[in-house]
Steps between C-alpha positions, in 0.01 A plus 500: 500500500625612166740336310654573122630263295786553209540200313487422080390161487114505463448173632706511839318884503181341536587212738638744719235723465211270570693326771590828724077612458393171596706623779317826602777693339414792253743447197587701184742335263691693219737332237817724432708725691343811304190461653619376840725804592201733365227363761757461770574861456101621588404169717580371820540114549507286810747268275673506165542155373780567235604302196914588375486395133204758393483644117537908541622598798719170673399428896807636661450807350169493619603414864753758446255848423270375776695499765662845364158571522532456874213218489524241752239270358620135573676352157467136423732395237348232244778368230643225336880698592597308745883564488598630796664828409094590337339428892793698634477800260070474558560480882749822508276673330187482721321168426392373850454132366617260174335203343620301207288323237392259543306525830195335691230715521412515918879571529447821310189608681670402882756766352253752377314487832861540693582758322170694514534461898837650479404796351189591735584347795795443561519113405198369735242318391277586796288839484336587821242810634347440871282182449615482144747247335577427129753245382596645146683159438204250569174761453385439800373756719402473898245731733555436861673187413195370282530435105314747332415515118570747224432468124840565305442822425367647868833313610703706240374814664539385878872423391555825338335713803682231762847552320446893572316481808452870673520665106284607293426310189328659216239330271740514191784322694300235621371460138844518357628197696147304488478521088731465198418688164261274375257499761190745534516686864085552574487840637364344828725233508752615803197647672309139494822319608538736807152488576551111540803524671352744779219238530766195637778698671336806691328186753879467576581876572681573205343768307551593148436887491387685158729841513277700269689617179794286548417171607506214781705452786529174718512570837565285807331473823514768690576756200172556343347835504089589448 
């Protein structure tokens, strides 16, 4: 999953940063309002962690042309304002959660992941197809009630093609929420990452179908076509 984060302080940046791809999350950072309302207006996020006090353009107005936008990307204020008219101003204008500095680290990410559920699926943290289980809180995923083990980035596709289970999903989506700008995509990449997948969930009966020119579609049981 794909997350952006606005904040001008270099150094809490960079913790966040590093802490949220030790994670498995894909992250791009940006450092003023300026560049934060021109990426969100040509890139989709699966969360918007969002500082107030930003040089350029401030956060509310940020919040403000995104949802005007009509973007419902999940909004997690970050900000030293912790008066309570600034968390009711942020929260009537669209932000979906608030967290004042200073704050402990695995309480921000238990937000990020709650808030990532809410917007795919609906607020649970349990992904299912057939045989096929995946806890998005814990990692964990389950085949016929066994544990079964993916690498980070295999799991980062089964969640994306789990979250939209009977759609297709092209190549540049997955790669979109898999990698943030800094990171080289090998051409093969998604096609290797499939290939593995395939490999540990088609014993199950779940099948991971290659729609050619568009993409991949997870299909349950029961579904799959030759």
């Amino acid at each position: 999953m794909r997350i952006l984060i606005v904040e001008d302080d270099p150094v809490l940046a960079d913790g966040l940063t590093r802490s949220l791809r030790q994670s498995n999350f894909a992250v791009d950072c940006v450092s003023d309002g300026a560049q934060a309302d021109h990426v969100l207006v040509g890139q989709n996020y699966d969360l918007v962690i969002l500082d107030l006090g930003l040089p350029k353009i401030d956060g509310i107005d940020i919040l403000r042309r995104l949802r005007r936008r009509g973007s419902l990307a999940p909004v997690l204020v970050l900000t030293a304002r912790d008066a309570l008219e600034d968390r009711v101003k942020g929260l009537d204008l669209g932000a979906d959660d608030y967290l004042t500095k200073p704050f402990d680290l695995p309480e921000l990410e238990a937000r990020v992941r709650a808030l990532i559920r809410r917007g795919q699926s609906g607020g649970s943290a349990l992904l299912s197809c057939g045989a096929l289980t995946l806890d998005t809180s814990g990692r964990r995923a389950m085949l016929n009630g066994e544990p079964i083990e993916f690498s980070a980035r295999e799991l980062g596709v089964l969640e994306v093609l789990m979250m939209r289970s009977g759609r297709v999903v092209s190549k540049e989506q997955l790669a979109e929420k898999l990698y943030s700008w800094n990171e080289e995509v090998g051409a093969n990449a998604i096609e290797v990452y499939i290939h593995r997948l395939r490999k540990k969930v088609e014993p199950g009966g779940v099948s991971i179908r290659t729609i050619r020119g568009l993409g991949y579609l997870l299909e349950k049981p029961g579904h799959a076509q030759d």
